[in-house]
DSSP file (Angstrom, degrees, kcal/mol; ACC not computed):
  #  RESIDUE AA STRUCTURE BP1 BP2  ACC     N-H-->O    O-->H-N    N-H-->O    O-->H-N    TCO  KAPPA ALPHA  PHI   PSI    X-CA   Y-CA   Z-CA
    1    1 A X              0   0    0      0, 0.0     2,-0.4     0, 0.0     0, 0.0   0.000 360.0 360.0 360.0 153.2  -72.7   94.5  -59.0
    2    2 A X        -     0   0    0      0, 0.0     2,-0.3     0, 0.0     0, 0.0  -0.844 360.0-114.0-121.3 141.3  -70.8   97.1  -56.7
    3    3 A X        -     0   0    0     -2,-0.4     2,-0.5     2,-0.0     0, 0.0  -0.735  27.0-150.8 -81.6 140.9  -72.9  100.3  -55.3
    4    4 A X        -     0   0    0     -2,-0.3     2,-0.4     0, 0.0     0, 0.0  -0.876   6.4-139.6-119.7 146.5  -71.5  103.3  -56.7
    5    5 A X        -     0   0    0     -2,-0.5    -2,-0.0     2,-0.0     2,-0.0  -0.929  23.7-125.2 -87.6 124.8  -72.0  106.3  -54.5
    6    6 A X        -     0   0    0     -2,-0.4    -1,-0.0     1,-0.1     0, 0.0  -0.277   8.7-131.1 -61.7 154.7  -73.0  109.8  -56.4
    7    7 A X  S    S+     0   0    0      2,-0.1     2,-0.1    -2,-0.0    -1,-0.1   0.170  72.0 112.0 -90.8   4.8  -71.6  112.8  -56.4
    8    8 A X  S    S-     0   0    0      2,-0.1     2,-0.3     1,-0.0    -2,-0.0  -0.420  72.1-122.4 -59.3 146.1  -74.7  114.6  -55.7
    9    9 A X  S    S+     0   0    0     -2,-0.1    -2,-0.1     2,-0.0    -1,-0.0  -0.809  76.7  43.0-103.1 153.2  -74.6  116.2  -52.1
   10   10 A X        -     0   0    0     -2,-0.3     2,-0.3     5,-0.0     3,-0.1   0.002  66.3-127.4  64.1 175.2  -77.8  114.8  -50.3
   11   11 A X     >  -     0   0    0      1,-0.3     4,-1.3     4,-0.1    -2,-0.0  -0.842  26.5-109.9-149.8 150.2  -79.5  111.9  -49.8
   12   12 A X  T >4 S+     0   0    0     -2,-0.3     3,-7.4     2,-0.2     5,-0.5   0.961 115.9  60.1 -47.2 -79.3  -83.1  110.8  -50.2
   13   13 A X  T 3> S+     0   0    0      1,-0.3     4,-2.3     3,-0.2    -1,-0.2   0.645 107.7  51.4 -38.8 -48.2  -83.6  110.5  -46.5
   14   14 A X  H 3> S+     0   0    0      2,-0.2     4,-0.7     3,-0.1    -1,-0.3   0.495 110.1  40.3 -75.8   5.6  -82.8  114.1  -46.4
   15   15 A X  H X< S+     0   0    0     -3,-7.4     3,-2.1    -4,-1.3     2,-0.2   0.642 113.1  56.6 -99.2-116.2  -85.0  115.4  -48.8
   16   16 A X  H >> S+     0   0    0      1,-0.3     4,-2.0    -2,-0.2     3,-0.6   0.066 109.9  56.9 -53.0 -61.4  -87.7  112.8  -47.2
   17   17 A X  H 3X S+     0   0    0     -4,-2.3     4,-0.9    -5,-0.5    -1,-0.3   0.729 118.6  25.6 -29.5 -60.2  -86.6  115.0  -43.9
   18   18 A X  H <X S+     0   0    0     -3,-2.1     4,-2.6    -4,-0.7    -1,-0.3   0.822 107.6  62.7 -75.7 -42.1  -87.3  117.9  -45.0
   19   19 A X  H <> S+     0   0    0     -3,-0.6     4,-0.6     2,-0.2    -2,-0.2   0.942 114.8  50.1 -61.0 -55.9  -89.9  117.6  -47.6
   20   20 A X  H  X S+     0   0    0     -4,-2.0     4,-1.3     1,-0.2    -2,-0.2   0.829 103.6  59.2 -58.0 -45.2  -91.6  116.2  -44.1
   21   21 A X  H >X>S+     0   0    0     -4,-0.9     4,-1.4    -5,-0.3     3,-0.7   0.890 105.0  51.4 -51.9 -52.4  -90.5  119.5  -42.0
   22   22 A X  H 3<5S+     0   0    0     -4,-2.6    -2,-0.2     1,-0.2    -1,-0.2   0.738 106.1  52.7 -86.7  12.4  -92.4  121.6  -44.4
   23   23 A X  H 3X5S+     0   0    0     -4,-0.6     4,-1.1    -3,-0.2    -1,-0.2   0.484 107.7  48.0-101.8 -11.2  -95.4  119.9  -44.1
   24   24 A X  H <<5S+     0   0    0     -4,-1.3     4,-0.4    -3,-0.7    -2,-0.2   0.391 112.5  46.9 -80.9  -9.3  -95.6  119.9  -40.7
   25   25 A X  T  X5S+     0   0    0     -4,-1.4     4,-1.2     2,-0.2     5,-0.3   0.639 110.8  57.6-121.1 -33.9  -94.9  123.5  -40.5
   26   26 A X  H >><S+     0   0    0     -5,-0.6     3,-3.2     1,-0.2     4,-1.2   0.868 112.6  46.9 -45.8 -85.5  -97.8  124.0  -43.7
   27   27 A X  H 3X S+     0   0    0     -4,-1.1     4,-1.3     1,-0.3    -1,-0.2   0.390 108.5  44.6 -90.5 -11.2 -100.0  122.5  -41.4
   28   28 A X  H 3> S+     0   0    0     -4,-0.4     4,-0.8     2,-0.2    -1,-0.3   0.479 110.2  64.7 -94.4  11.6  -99.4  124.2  -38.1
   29   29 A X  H <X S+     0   0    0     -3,-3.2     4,-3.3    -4,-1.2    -2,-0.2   0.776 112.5  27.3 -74.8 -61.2  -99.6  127.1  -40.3
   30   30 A X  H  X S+     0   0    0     -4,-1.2     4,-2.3    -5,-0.3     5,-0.3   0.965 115.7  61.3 -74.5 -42.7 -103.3  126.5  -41.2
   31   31 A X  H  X S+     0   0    0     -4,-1.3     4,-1.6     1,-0.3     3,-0.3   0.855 109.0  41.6 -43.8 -80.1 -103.9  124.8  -38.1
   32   32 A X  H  < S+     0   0    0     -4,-0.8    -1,-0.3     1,-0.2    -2,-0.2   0.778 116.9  50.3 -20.7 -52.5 -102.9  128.5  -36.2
   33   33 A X  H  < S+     0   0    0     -4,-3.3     4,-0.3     1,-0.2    -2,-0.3   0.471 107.8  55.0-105.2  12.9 -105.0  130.5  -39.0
   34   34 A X  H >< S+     0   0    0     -4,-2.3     3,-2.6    -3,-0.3     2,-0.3   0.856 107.7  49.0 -98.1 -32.6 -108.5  128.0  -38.5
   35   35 A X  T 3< S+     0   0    0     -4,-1.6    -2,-0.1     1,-0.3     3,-0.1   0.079  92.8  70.1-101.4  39.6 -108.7  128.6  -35.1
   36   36 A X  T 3  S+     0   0    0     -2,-0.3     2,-1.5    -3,-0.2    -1,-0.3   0.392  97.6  56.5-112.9 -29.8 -108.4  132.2  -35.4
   37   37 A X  S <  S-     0   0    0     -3,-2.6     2,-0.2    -4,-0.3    -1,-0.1  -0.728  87.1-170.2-109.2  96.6 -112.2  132.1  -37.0
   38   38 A X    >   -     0   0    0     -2,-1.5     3,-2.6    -3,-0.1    -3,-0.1  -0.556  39.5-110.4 -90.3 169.4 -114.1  130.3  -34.1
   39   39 A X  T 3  S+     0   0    0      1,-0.3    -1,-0.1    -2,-0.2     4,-0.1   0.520 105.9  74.7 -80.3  -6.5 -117.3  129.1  -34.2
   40   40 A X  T 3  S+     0   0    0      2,-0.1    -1,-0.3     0, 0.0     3,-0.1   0.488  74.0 112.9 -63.6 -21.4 -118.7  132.1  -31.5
   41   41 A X  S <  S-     0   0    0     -3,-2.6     2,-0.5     1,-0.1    -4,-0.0   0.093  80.3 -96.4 -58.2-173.7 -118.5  134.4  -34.2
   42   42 A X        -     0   0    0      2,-0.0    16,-1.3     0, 0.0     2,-0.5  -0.762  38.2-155.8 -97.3 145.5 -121.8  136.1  -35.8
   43   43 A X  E     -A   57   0A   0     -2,-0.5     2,-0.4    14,-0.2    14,-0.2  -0.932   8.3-162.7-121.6 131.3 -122.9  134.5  -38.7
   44   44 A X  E     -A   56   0A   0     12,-2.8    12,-2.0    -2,-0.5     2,-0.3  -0.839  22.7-123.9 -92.3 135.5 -125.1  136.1  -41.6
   45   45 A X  E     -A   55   0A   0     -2,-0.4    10,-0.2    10,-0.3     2,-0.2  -0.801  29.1-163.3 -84.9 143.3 -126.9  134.2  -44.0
   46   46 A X  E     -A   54   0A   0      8,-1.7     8,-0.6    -2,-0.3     2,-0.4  -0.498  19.1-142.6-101.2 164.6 -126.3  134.6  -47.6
   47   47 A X  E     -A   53   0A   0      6,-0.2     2,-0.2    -2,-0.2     6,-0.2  -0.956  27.9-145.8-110.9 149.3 -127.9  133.8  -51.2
   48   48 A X    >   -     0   0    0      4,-0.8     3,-0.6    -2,-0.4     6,-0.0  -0.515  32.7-100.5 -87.8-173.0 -125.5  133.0  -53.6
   49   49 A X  T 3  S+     0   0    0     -2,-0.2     2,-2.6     1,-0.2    -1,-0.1   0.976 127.9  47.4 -70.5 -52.6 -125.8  133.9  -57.0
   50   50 A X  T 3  S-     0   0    0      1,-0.1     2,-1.1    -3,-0.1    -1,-0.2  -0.152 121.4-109.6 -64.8  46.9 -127.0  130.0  -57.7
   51   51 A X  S <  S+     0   0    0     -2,-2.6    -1,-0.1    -3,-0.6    -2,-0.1   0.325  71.1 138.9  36.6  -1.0 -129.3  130.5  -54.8
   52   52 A X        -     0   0    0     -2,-1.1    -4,-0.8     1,-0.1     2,-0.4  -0.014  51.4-121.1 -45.3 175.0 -128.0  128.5  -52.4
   53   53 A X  E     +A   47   0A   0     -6,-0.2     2,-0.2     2,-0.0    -6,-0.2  -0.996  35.0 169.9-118.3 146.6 -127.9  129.7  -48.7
   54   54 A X  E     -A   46   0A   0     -8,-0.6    -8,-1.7    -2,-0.4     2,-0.5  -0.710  30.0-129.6-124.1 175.4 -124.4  130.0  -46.7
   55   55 A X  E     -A   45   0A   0    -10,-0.2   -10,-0.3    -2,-0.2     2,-0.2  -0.912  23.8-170.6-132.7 129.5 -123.6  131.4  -43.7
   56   56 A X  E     -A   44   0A   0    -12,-2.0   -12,-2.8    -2,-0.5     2,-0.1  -0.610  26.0-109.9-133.2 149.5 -120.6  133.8  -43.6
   57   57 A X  E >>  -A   43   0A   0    -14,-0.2     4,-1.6    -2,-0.2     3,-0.6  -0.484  22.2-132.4 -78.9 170.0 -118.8  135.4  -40.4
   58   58 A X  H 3> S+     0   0    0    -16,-1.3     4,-1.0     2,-0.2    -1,-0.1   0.222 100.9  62.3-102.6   0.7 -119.4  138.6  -40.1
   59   59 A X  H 34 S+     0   0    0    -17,-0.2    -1,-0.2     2,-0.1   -16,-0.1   0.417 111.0  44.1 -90.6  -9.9 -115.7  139.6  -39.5
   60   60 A X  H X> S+     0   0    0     -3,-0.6     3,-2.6     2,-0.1     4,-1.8   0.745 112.5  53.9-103.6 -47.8 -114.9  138.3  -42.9
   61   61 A X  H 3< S+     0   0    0     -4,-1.6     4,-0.4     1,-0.3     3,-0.3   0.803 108.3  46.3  -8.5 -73.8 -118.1  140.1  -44.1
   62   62 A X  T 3X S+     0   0    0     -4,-1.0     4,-1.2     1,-0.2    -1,-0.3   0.671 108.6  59.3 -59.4 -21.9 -117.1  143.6  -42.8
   63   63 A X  H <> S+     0   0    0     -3,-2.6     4,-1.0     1,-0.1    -1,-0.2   0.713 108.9  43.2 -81.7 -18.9 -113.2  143.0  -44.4
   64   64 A X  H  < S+     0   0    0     -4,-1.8    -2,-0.2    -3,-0.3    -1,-0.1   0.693 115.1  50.9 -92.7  -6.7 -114.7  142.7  -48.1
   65   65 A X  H  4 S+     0   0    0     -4,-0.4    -2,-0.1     1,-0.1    -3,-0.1   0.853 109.9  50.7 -99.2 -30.6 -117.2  145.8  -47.3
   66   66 A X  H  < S+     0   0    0     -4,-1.2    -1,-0.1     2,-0.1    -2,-0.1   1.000  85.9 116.4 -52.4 -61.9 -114.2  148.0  -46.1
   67   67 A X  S  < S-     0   0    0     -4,-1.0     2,-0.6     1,-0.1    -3,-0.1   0.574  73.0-127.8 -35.4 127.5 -112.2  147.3  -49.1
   68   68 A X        -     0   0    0      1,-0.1     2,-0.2     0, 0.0    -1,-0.1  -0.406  21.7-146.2 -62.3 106.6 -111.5  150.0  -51.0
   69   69 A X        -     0   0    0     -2,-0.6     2,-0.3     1,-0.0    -1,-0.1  -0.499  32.1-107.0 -92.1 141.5 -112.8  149.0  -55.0
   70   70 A X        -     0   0    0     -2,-0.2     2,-0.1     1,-0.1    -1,-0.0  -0.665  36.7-127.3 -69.5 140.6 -110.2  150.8  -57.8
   71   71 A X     >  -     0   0    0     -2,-0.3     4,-1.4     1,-0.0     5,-0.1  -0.199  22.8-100.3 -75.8 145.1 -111.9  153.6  -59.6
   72   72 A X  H  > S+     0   0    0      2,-0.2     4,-3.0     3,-0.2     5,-0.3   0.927 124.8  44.4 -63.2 -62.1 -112.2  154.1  -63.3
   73   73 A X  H  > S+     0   0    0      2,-0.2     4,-3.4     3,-0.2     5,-0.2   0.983 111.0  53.7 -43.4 -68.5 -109.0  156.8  -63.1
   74   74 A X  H >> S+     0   0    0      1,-0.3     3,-1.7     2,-0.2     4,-1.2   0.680 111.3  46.0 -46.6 -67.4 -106.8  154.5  -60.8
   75   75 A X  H 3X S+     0   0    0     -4,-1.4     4,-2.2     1,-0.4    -1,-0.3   0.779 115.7  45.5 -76.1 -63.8 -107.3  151.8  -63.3
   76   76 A X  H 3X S+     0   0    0     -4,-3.0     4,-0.8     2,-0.2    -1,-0.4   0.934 115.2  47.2 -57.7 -26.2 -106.4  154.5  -66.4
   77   77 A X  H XX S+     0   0    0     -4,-3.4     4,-4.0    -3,-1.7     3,-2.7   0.989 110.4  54.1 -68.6 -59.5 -103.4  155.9  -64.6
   78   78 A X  H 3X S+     0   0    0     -4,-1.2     4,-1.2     1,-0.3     5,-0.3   0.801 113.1  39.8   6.8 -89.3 -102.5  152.2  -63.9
   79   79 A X  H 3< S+     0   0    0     -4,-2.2    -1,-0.3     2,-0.2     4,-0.2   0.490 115.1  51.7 -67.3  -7.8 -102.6  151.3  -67.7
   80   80 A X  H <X S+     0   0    0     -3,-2.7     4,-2.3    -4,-0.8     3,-0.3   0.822 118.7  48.3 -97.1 -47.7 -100.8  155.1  -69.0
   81   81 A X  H  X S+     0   0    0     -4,-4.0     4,-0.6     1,-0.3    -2,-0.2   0.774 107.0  44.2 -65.2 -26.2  -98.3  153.8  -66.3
   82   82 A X  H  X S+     0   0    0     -4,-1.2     4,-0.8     2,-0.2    -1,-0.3   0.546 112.1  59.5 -90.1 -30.3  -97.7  150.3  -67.2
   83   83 A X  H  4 S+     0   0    0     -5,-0.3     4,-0.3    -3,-0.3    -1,-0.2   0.905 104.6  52.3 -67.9 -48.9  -97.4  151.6  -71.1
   84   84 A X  H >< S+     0   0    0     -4,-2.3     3,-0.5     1,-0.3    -2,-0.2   0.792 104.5  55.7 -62.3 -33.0  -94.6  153.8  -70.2
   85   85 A X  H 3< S+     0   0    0     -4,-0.6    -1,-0.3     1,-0.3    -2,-0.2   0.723 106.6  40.4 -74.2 -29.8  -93.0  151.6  -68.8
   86   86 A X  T 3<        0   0    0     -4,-0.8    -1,-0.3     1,-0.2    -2,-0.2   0.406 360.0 360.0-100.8  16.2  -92.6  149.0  -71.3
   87   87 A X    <         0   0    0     -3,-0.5    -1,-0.2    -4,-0.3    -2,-0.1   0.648 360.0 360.0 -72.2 360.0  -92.1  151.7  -73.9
């Protein structure tokens, strides 16, 4: 048997290469955003709904209590808009 070469442009090794690049750069990604919540913050304890207890930072706390919850209008203008729009 003779090796036939493809016409495909690339190669395993370079999809290996890569495939390998962008898992190194996923992981100095997460790497970067864990050690942004250190273990000096202040911690609340929680219930869950199934009673457990957890203990939650209190910088992520204060970002879910800011959020702004949609309103019974936004949510109909929302749906009048989204109708018009696929009409």
């Amino acid at each position: 048997m003779t090796k036939q070469k493809s016409n495909v442009p690339g190669t395993r090794r370079k999809f290996l290469s890569l495939g390998l690049l962008g898992g190194a750069a996923l992981l100095t990604q997460k790497t970067e955003a864990m050690a942004s919540l250190t273990d000096d913050d202040e911690k609340i304890s929680m219930l869950t709904p199934d009673g457990k207890l957890v203990e939650v930072s209190r910088k992520i706390y204060d970002q879910a209590i800011e959020r702004q919850k949609a309103t019974n209008p936004d949510i109909l203008q929302w749906s009048e808009s989204s109708k018009k729009s696929h009409s």
